[in-house]
C-alpha positions, 0 to 999 in steps of 0.5 A, spaced: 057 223 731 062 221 725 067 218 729 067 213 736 073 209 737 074 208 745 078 209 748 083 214 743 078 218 739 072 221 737 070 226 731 064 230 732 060 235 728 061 241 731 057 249 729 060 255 728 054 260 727 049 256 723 056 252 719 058 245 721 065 245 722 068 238 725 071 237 732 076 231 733 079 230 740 084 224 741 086 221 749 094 218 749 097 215 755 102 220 758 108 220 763 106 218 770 098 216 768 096 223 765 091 222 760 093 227 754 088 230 751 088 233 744 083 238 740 084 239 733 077 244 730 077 243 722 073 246 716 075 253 717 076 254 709 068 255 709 068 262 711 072 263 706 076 270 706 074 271 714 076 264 715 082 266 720 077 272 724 073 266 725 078 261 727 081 266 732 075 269 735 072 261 736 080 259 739 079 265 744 074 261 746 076 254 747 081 258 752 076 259 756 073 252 756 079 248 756 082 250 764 074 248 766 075 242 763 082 240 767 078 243 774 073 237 772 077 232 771 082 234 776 077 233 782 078 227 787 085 226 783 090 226 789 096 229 787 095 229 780 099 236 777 095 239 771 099 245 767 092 247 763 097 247 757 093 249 751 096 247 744 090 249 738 091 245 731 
């Protein structure tokens, strides 16, 4: 852990293969007592010249990960509306 501010943000050591990127995820109220969570996955500059295939082939998998995440959250959330929108950084 390299960052643990309850309750908006943490910062994480993340790795890619055997490289340690870093992931920060922040939580900001949103409308109607939604929490807005955002993602951004930094340190892709270390793979050099295939820093772009790498970033793509780990977001294709952030895809898949996200709208589990909304499940989870979601369960026993009477009425609450989730759109599993993803907005990668």
């Amino acid at each position: 852990m390299l960052a643990w501010e309850p309750p908006g943000r943490l910062v994480c050591e993340w790795l890619v293969g055997d490289t340690a990127t870093e992931l920060e995820v922040r939580f900001t109220a949103g409308g109607d007592g939604e929490t807005v969570v955002e993602i951004e996955h930094r340190g892709w500059e270390q793979f050099g010249e295939a820093a772009g295939d790498r970033r793509d082939q780990n977001a294709r998998g952030w895809s898949g990960v996200i709208p589990l995440f909304v499940t989870a959250c979601s369960r026993g959330a009477a009425g609450s509306r989730h759109d599993g929108g993803l907005t990668r950084r």
